[in-house]
N, C-alpha and C positions, 0 to 999 in steps of 0.2 A: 586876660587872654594868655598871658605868658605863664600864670600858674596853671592853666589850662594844658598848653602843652608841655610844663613839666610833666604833671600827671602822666598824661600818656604815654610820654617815654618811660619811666618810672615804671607803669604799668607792661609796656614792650618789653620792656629789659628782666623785668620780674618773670615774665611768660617764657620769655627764650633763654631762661637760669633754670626754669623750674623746667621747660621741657628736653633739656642737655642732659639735665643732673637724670629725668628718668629713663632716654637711651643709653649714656653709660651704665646704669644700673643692669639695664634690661638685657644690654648686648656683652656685658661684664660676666654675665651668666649664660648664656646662649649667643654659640655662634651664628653667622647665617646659614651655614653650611646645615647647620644641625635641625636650625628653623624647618629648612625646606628637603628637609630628610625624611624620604617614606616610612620607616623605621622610628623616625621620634614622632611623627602624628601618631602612629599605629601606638605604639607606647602611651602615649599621653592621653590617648581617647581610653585605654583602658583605667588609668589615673583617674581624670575624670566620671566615667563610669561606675569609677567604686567610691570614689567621693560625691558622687550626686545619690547614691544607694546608700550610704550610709549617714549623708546628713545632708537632704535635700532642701530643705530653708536655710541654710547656712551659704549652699552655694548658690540658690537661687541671691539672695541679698549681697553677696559677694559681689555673684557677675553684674547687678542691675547698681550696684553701686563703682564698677569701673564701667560699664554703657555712659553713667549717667557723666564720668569723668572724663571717658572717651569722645565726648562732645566738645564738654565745657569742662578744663580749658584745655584741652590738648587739642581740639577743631579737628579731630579722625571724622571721617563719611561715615553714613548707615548701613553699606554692602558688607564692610569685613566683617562688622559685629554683629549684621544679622548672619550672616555666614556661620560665623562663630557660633552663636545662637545657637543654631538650627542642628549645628553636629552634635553640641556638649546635651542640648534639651528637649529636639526632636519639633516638628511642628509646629504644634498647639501651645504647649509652654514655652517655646522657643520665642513665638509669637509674640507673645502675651507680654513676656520680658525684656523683650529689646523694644517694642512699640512703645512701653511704659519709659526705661529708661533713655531713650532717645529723645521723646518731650519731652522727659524733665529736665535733663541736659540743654536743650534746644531754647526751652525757657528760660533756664537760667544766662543762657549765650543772648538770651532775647533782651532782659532788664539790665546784663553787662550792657549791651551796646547801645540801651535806652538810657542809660548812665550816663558812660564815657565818649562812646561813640558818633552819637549823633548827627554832630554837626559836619562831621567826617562824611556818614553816608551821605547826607543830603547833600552835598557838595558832588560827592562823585556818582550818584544815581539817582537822584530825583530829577532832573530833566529826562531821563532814559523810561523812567515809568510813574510819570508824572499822571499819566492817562488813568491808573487805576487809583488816585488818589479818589474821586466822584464815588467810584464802584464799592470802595471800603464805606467809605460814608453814608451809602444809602444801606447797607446792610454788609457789616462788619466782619459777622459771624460765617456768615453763608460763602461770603467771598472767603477769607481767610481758608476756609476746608475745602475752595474750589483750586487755592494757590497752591496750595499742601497738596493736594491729590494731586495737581496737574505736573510738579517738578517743575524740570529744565535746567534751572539754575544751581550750580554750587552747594551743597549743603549747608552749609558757614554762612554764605551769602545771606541765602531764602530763613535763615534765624534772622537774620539781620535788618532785610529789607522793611518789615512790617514796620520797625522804627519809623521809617517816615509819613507812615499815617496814622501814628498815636493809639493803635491798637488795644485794646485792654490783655491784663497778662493772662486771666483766666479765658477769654476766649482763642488766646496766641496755643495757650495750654492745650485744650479740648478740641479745637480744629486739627492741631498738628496730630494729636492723639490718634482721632479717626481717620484724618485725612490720609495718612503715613501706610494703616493698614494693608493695605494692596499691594504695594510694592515690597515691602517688610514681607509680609507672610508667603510671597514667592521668592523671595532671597533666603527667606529661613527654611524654605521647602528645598531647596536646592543643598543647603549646608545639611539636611537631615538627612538628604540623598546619598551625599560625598559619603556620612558617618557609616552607611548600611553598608556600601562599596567596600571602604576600610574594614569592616568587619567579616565580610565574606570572602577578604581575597588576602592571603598574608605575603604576596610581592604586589609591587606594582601593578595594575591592570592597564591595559592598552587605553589608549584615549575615546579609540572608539566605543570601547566597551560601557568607559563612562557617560557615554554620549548620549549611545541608546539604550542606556538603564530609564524603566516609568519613570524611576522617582525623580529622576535628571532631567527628562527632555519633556516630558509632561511642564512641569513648571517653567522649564527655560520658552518653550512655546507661548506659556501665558504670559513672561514676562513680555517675550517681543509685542504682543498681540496689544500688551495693553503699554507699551512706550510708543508704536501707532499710531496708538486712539489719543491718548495723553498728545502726541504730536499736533494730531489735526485739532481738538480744544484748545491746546495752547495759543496757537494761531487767532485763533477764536475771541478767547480771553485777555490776551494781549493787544490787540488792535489796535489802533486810535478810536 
């Protein structure tokens, strides 16, 4: 027990070295000032445009290998980097790549805390959703890509939670995969939107402007529509 919780200090202390060391890096080189500068996106989006034109599997594996990093271990959400996504790769590859790299990330967050973890969540959430333990068990699969689709909970979390009913890795894989699609491919529609915006206006555009752009309010409509639906299922799916 007591080597137990060295580990996991050991393991804390490793995570919060290794994730110090890469915002001094990051912000060693980029102010915030600069980050949130209309003038360095416009710049950068053209960077990126001539490095995805001139060696597009180099940055495709680039970005799907900091996606995959941006999970596991740095525990970043799926909004910025489908965001991100969507501005550097546009929709459809946008898609494709951040859907891939966020399961594999999400897996690897998954067998970390089937590791280490464990006995930690069940302590602090297994009485809370003890009810869908029955529902994993009669059908594993089906359930898992109805948890996946449905949200609510934390991103970090919901890698995390399946721990307590012993879920297999490959169907942790392939539900999160599919499941993710929906909400991912209207996040990465929305970052391919922002990218068109950036290209067709060389100052800042009014807020409005970006509001009522198709490529903006089209998918922000569908998000809402389906965090709704998602809403009333969850109620559903959760229950006693």
């Amino acid at each position: 027990m007591q080597k137990s919780k060295k580990i996991k200090i050991l393991i804390g202390l490793s995570y919060l070295i290794l994730i110090s060391i890469f915002l001094f890096l990051f912000f060693s080189k980029f102010s915030l000032q600069e980050l949130t500068s209309y003038e360095f996106i416009k710049q950068n989006r053209s960077y990126f445009i001539e490095l995805k034109s001139s060696n597009l599997f180099l940055v495709l594996i680039a970005f799907l290998s900091f996606t995959i990093l941006w999970v596991f271990p740095f525990l970043g959400f799926g909004s910025p980097i489908a965001l991100l996504g969507g501005f550097i790769f546009g929709k459809w590859i946008g898609t494709i790549i951040v859907v891939f790299g966020l399961s594999i990330g999400a897996t690897f967050l998954y067998i970390f805390g089937n590791y280490f973890l464990k006995d930690l969540i069940r302590e602090k959430f297994l009485n809370k959703f003890q009810n869908l333990e029955n529902k994993f068990k009669k059908s594993e699969f089906n359930y898992l890509l109805i948890y996946r689709f449905l949200g609510g909970i934390p991103w970090q979390i919901s890698c995390l939670l399946p721990t307590l009913f012993n879920v297999r890795t490959l169907n942790f894989f392939f539900a999160t995969l599919i499941g993710i699609i929906p909400q991912i491919f209207l996040a990465v529609s929305i970052g391919s939107g922002l990218e068109m915006i950036i290209e067709q206006n060389s100052e800042v555009p009014k807020i409005i402007d970006i509001i009522f752009t198709p490529n903006i309010y089209i998918p922000i409509i569908a998000f809402f529509t389906l965090v709704i639906l998602t809403i009333f299922l969850r109620k559903i799916f959760y229950r006693n």
